[in-house]
Structures are given as C-alpha cells and as structure tokens.
C-alpha positions in Angstrom: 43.1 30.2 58.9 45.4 33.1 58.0 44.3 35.6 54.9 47.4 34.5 52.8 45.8 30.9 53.2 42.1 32.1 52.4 43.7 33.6 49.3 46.1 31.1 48.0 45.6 29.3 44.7 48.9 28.2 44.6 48.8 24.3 43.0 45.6 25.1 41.2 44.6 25.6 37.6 42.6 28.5 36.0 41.1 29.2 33.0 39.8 32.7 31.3 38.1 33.4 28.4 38.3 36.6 26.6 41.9 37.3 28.7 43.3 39.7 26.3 42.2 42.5 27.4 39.8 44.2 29.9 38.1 42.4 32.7 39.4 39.2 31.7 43.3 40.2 31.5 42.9 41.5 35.0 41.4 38.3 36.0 44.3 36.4 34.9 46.4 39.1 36.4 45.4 38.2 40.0 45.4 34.6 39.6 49.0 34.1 38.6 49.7 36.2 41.4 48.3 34.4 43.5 50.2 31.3 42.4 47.1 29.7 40.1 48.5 28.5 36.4 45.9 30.1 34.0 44.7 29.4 30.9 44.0 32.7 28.4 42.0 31.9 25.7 40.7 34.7 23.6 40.2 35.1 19.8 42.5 37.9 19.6 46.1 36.5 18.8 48.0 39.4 18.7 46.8 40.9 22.1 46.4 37.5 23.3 50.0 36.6 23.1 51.6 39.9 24.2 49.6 40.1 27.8 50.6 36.2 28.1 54.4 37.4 27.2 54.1 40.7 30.0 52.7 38.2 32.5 55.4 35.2 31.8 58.2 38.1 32.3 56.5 38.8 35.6 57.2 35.1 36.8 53.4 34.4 36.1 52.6 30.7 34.8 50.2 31.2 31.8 49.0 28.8 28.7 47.7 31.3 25.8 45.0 29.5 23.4 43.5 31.5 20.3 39.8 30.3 20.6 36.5 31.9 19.1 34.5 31.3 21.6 31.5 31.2 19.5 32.8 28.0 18.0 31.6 25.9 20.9 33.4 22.6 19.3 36.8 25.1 19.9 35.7 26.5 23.3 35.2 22.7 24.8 38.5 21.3 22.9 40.4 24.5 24.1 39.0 23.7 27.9 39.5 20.0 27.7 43.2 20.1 26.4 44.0 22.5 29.3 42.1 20.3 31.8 43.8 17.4 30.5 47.5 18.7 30.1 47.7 20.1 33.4 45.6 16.6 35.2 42.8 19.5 37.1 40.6 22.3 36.3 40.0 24.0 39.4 38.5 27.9 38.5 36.6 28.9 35.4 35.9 32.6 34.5 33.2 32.6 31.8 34.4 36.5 30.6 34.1 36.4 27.2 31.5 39.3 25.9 30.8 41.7 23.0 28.9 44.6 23.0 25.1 44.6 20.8 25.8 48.0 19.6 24.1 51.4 20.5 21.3 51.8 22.9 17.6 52.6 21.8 18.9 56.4 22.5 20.2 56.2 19.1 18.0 55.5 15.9 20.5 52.5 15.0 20.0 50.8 18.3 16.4 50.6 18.0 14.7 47.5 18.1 13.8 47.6 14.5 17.1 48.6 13.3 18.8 45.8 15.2 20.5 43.6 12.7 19.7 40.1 12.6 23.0 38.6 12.3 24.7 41.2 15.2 21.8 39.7 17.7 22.6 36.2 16.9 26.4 36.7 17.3 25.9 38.2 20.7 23.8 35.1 21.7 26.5 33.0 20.7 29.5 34.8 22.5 27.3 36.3 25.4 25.3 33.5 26.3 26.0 30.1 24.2 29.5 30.5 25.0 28.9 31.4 28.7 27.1 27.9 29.3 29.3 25.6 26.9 32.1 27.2 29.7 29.9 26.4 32.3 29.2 22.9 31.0 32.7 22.0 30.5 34.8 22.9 33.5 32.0 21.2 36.0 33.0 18.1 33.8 36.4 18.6 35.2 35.6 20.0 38.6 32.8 17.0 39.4 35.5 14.3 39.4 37.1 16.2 42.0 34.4 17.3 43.9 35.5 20.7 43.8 35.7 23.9 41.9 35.0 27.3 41.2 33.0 29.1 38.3 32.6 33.1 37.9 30.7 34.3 35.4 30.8 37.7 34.3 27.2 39.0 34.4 26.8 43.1 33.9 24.4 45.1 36.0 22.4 45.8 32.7 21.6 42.2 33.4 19.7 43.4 36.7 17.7 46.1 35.4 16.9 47.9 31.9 19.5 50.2 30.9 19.7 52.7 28.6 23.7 53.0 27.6 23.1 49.5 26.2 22.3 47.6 23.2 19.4 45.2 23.4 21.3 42.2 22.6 23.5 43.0 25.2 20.8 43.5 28.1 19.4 40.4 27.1 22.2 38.0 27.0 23.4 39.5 30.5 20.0 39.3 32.1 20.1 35.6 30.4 23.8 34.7 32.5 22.4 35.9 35.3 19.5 33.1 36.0 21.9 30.6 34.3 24.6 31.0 37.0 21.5 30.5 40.1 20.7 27.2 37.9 24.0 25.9 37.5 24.7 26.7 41.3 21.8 24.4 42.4 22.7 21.4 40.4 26.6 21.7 40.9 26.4 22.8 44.9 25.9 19.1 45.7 29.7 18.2 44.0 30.8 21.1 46.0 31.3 23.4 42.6 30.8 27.0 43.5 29.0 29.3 41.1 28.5 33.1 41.0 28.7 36.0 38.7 30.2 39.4 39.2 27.8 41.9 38.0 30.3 44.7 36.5 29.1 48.8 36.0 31.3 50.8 34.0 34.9 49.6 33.5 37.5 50.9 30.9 37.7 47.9 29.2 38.0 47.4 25.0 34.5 46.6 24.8 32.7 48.7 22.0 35.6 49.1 20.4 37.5 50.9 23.5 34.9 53.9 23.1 34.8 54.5 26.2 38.6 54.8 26.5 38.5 57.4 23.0 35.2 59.1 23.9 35.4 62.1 26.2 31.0 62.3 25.7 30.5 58.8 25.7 32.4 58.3 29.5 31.0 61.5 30.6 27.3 59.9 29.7 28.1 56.6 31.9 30.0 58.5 34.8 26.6 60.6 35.1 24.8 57.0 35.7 27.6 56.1 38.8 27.1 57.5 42.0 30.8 57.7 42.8 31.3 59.7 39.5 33.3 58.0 37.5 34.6 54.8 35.4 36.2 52.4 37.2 40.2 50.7 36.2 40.1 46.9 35.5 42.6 46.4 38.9 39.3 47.2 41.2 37.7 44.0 40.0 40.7 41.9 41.4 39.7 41.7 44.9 35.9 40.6 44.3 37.4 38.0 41.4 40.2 36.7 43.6 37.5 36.0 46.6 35.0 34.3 44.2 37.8 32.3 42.8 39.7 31.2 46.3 39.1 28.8 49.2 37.5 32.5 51.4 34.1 31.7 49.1 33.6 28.2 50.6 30.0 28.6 51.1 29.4 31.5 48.6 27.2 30.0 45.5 24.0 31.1 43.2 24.8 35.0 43.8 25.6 38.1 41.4 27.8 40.3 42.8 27.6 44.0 41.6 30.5 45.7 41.1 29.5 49.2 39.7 30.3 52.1 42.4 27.0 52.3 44.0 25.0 52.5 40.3 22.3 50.2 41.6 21.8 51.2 44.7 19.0 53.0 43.8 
C-alpha cells in the first residue's frame, strides 16, 4: 500500500472537540486535508466559527457546533447529531482541556489554596468530558466495526510536574489509564484507542500565557531538551497517523510528543 493510501481519510467523518484553537484547530487542520469531513465543536463561538470559515475557504469540509463540553447531555447530542447527519462516525479527538491554574511553585497553586469550584470544573472538562467522548463515538464506531479515538493526554500526565496545576496533573494522569481501558474493551470491535501525550505547545491554554509571557516560555523551554516551545503544525503528523488506516494495529498507547522532555 502506497503512503497516500496509508494516509487517506478521504470518505470518512471526524470529530474534534475544543477545535478553536491550539492543538485541536490543528487537528482539524490535517484532517480536512486529508479529505476527512470534521466536526469542530468548541464552546468558543466567536473563534469557533472564524477557524471553520478559514478552513471552508481553503476547500476544507467542516460542521462548526458551539458545545460546552462540560455539559455532557450537549457533548453526546452534539456527537450524535453529527454521527447521525453524516450516516458514520469514524475518528474522535477527545482535545478539549483547561488549565487548573498555577503550579505549587506559586502560593496560589498550592494545594490548600486550590479552589474548590476550579478543581471540579477541570474534572468535568478534562476528564468527564474526555470519557462522555469516548463513550459516544464507540456507540457509533461499534456498529461498524471500526474506528479511531485519540485522546489528548499531556506528559504531566506521565510524571509530576512542576509548571502545572494540580487539577491539571491529575485529570491528565486520569486520561491516560482511561485510554489503556477503553482500548481493551473496544479492540475486539476493531476501535483503535491512544492518546498523544503533548510537552509544551503554543497553544491558548492558560489564557495564551505562554504566547504573552517572555518568563513564563523561557521557564518551560528550560524543561525541553530541544530548547524550545513547540508550533501546533508539529503535532499533525503524529495526529494524522493515529487517526488513519497506517495505525491498524496501534491501540492502548500514549504517545509523547514533547521534544525529548521525558526522556529522562
């Protein structure tokens, strides 16, 4: 089989969540390039429907949905109309993620100063959302005995980490175990499931700080062994092999992606 046939997704449908911006947006980027029709959901409106307006210009065939994602009645009605309207659901990206706030390094990201209702809303978009994805595209994908499901995991999931908040670390160290369970009981309907295990990206997470502060990316490039913050287009190629026909017998893995950070 030729590489253009290992990578072809043309005829098949997508679906991203938090594809506004960041890690998500690039997902969707590579998709529709590669011939997938994709469905952005994201709670941002604004941002949401001017990506899905630069990639319909580009030929691209998208479906923009405003969706909380923490509202997990929205998230599975916003996954089942897609499903429905286009007859298949083929690849689901489970992106959608908030930061927890500062790190322990700072007095308001210790543990006694995290606040109650920040911890249980990065549960619900981190995790909850993550497995109500999960749980409804393999409804989808079991009648066809096939699919694809990428979660994205972080490598603060794979270790401790001290640029992160403790709702954060948590929830991604949560994903990560949830991925190897759902890989086991979807492998036998031939669903593949793995998570990309991201370092530092310049994404809008945090707010974009680490787009708008010089200290702030100068304190994560000193944690990367290549020395610096990776662009959202270097995640393509990993996201476009997990999501593709080339991961046939790929399942139950996290993949980092984070310029040699935990290597050692």
């Amino acid at each position: 089989m030729k590489a253009s046939q290992l990578f072809d997704l043309a005829g098949q449908t997508a679906l991203v969540t938090g594809a506004a911006s960041g890690l998500g947006l690039a997902y969707c980027e590579v998709l529709a390039e590669n011939g997938a029709h994709v469905a952005m959901l994201d709670i941002d409106a604004p941002g949401l429907d001017a990506a899905a307006k630069r990639l319909t210009v580009t030929g691209a065939r998208v479906t923009p949905t405003q969706v909380d994602v923490g509202d997990t009645q929205a998230l599975r009605a916003a996954i089942d109309g897609f499903a429905r309207s286009t007859g298949r659901l083929d690849i689901a990206f489970a992106n959608a993620g908030i930061s927890s706030g500062p790190s322990f390094r700072q007095p308001a990201g210790e543990m006694e100063n995290v606040p109650e209702d920040l911890w249980e809303r990065v549960l619900a978009i981190n995790l909850t959302s993550v497995f109500e994805t999960i749980r409804a595209a393999a409804s989808h994908m079991k009648p066809r005995q096939s699919g694809r499901i990428i979660v994205t995991a972080s490598i603060a999931g794979l270790r401790a980490d001290r640029m992160v908040g403790y709702g954060y670390a948590a929830t991604k160290a949560a994903v990560i175990n949830l991925v190897k369970q759902a890989a086991l009981e979807l492998a036998p309907h031939n669903i593949m499931v793995n998570a990309i295990a991201p370092g530092p990206f310049l994404t809008n997470i945090a707010g974009g700080r680490l787009a708008r502060e010089p200290e702030v990316v100068k304190q994560f490039e000193a944690t990367v062994p290549l020395g610096r913050i990776a662009n959202t287009h270097e995640i393509k190629g990993l996201a476009l092999y997990l999501a593709s026909p080339a991961s046939s017998f790929h399942t139950g893995t996290v993949i980092p992606i984070d310029g040699g950070s935990s290597a050692g």
